[in-house]
C-alpha positions as CSV (number, residue, x, y, z in Angstrom):
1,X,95.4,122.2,91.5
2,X,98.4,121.0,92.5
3,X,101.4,118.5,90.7
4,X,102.8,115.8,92.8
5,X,105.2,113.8,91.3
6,X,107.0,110.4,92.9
7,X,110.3,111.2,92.0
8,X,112.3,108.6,93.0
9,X,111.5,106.8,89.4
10,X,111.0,109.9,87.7
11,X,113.6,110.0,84.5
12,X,115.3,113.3,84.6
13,X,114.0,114.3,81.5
14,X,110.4,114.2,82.3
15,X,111.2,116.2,85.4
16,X,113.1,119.0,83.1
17,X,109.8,118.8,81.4
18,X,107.7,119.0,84.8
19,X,109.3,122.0,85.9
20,X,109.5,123.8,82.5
21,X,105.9,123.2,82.6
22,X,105.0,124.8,86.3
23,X,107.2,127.7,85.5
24,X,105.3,128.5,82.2
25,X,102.1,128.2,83.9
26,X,102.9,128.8,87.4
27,X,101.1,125.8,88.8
28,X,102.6,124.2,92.3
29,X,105.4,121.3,91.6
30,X,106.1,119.4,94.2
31,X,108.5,116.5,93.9
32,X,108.6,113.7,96.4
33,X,111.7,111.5,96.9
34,X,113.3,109.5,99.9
35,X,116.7,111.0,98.3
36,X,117.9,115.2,98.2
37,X,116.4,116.6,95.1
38,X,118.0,119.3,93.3
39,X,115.1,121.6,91.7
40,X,115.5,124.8,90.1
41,X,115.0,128.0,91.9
42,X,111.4,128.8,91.3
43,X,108.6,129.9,93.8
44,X,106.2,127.1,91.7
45,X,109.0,124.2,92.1
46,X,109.6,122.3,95.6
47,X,110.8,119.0,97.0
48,X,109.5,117.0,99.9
49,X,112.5,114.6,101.1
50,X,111.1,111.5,103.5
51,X,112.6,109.0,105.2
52,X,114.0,105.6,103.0
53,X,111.0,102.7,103.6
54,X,108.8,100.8,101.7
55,X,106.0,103.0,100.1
56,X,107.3,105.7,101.8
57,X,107.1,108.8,99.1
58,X,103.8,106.8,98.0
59,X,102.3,107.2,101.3
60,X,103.5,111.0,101.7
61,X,101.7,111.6,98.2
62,X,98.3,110.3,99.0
63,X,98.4,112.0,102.4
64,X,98.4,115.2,100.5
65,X,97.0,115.0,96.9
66,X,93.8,116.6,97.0
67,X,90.7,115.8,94.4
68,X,91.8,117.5,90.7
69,X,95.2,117.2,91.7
70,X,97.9,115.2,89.2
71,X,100.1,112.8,90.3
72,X,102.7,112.1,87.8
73,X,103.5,108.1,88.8
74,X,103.9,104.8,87.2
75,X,103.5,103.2,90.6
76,X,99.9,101.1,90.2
77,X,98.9,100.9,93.6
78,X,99.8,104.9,94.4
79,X,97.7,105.5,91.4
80,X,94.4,103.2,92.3
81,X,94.9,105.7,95.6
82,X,95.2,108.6,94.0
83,X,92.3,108.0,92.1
84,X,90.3,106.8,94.7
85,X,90.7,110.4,96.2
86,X,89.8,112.1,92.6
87,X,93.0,112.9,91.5
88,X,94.7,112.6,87.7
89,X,97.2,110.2,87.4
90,X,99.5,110.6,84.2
91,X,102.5,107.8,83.8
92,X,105.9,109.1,83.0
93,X,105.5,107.4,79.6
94,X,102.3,109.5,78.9
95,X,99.7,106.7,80.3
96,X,96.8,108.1,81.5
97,X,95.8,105.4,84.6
98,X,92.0,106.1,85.4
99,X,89.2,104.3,87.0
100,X,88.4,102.6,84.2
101,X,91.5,101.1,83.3
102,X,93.5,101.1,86.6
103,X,91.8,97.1,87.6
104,X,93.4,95.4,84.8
105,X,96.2,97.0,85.3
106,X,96.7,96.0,88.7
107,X,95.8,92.6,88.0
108,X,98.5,92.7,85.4
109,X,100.6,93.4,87.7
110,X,99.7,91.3,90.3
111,X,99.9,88.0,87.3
112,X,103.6,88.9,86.3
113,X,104.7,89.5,90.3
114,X,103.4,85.5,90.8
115,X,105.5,85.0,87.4
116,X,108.8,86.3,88.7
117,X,108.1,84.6,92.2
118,X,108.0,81.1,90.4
119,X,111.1,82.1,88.6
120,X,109.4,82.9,85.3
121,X,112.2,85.3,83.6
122,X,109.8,88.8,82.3
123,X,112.6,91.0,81.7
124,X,111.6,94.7,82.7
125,X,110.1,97.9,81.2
126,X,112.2,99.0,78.0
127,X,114.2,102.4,78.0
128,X,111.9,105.1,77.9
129,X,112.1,106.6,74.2
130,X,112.0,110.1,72.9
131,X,108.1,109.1,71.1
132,X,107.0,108.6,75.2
133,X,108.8,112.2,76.3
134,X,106.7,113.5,73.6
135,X,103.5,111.8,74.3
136,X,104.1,112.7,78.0
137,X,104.5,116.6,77.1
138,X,101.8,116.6,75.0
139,X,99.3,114.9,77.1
140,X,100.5,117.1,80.2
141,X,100.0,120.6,78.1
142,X,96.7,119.4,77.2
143,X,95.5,118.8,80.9
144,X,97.0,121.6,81.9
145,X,95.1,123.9,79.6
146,X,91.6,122.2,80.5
147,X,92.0,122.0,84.5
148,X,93.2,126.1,84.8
């Protein structure tokens, strides 16, 4: 099993909690950003830089997630990929998105995108809180310990 993370929306603090993780249980970390990443020494812990674009870290992600990887994302479309391979896809805010649940989500989406387009004000996501750093921890120890 392998970690995959699209870091270029990753809040730091789930990424100090990422690598605390692979160190603890030595599982491969790899990061994936279209910006320089600074990760802690650790034989477990890499980034993969790739070129700025459109879907470009996505792309890299689903290229090489295998089937019982994770891919720690909020991106929708990455995770119905992702998925579609048999990978785990956990949100930064402790969402698990899975085949069950990853349609509606997309057609969520896909509703408020054709709501901002006609000018329709939706605001964004709210900060992430300390309760959804928990939840995320919590939820990545617990797959962690099933899938060793």
């Amino acid at each position: 099993m392998h970690i995959w993370v699209d870091a270029d929306a990753c809040p730091k603090v789930i990424k100090e909690i990422l690598f605390r993780a692979a160190t603890r249980t030595g599982i491969s970390l790899t990061l994936v950003a279209n910006q320089t990443l600074h990760v802690p020494p650790s034989p477990f812990i890499r980034s993969v830089q790739v070129h700025a674009g459109f879907d470009v870290a996505d792309n890299e992600i689903v290229k090489r997630v295998s089937a019982g990887d994770l891919v720690i994302t909020s991106d929708l479309p990455l995770a119905a990929e992702v998925i579609e391979k048999g990978g785990h896809v956990l949100s930064h805010r402790g969402e698990w998105y899975s085949a069950a649940n990853i349609r509606p989500l997309l057609n969520m989406r896909d509703f408020m995108d054709n709501l901002r387009a006609s000018g329709v004000q939706t605001g964004g996501p709210p900060p992430m809180s300390q309760s959804e750093s928990r939840s995320f921890a919590g939820h990545l120890d617990r797959f962690l310990a099933s899938h060793r």
